[in-house]
C-alpha positions, 0 to 999 in steps of 0.5 A, a space after each residue: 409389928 411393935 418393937 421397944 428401944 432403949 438405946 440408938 443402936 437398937 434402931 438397926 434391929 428395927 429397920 431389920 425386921 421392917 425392911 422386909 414387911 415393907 411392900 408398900 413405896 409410901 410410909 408415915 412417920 409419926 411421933 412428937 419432937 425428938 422421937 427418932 423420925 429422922 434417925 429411924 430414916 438414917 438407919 432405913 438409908 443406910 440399909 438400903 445401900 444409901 452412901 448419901 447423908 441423911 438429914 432432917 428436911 425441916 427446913 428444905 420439906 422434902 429431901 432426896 437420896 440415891 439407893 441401888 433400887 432408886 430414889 428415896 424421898 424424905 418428906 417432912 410437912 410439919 411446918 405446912 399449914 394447909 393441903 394447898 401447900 402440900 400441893 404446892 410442893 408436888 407431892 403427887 409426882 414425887 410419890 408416884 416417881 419414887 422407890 420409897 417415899 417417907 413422910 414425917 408429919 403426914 396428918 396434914 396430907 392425910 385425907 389425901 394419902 388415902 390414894 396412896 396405899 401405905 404404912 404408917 409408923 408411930 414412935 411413942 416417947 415413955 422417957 429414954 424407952 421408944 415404942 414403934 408400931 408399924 402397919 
């Protein structure tokens, strides 16, 4: 599926038409700085039935919400420098115990997310237009 956006609310119409493709309890986030990996997260939340708030976990690595169909967890593995440290962090038993887990910057854990089948979204920045692919 592709979508172009041009405007913050057009990210509803996105999760919308995802949320139903989405069989798979692992996805990918990819895309430079400032693309909409998080914003994208805060609108797929809120759908869900998520009254938490969402942020970043650039600092925190993984962060964790409550929905009706269970936990979410929103990793993002940018600042890692090796698989070890995705390790470190106990990514297997998040993803294994999780409704949804979301993963921003997953290139460093790709070899492994291999186990795990999952979608993969890219945002590509061309000015203020957002191009999504999701798989």
């Amino acid at each position: 599926m592709t979508f172009k956006i041009d405007k913050l609310e057009d990210w509803e119409n996105v999760v919308s038409s995802i949320l139903p493709q989405l069989k798979l309890s692992v996805l990918t986030l990819k895309g430079n700085l400032g693309a909409g990996k998080t914003t994208f997260t805060q609108y797929l939340l809120k759908s869900l039935g998520s009254s938490d708030e969402v942020n970043s976990p650039t600092y925190s690595i993984v962060n964790e919400y409550d929905t009706p169909k269970g936990k979410v967890f929103h990793f993002d593995l940018y600042r890692l420098k090796n698989l070890d440290e995705v390790y470190d962090i106990g990514i297997e038993e998040y993803l294994e115990s999780a409704y949804l887990s979301i993963i921003e910057w997953p290139e460093i854990y790709s070899e492994d997310l291999a186990d795990f089948p999952h979608h993969e979204m890219s945002i590509e920045t061309k000015g203020l237009t957002r191009e999504i692919i999701f798989k």
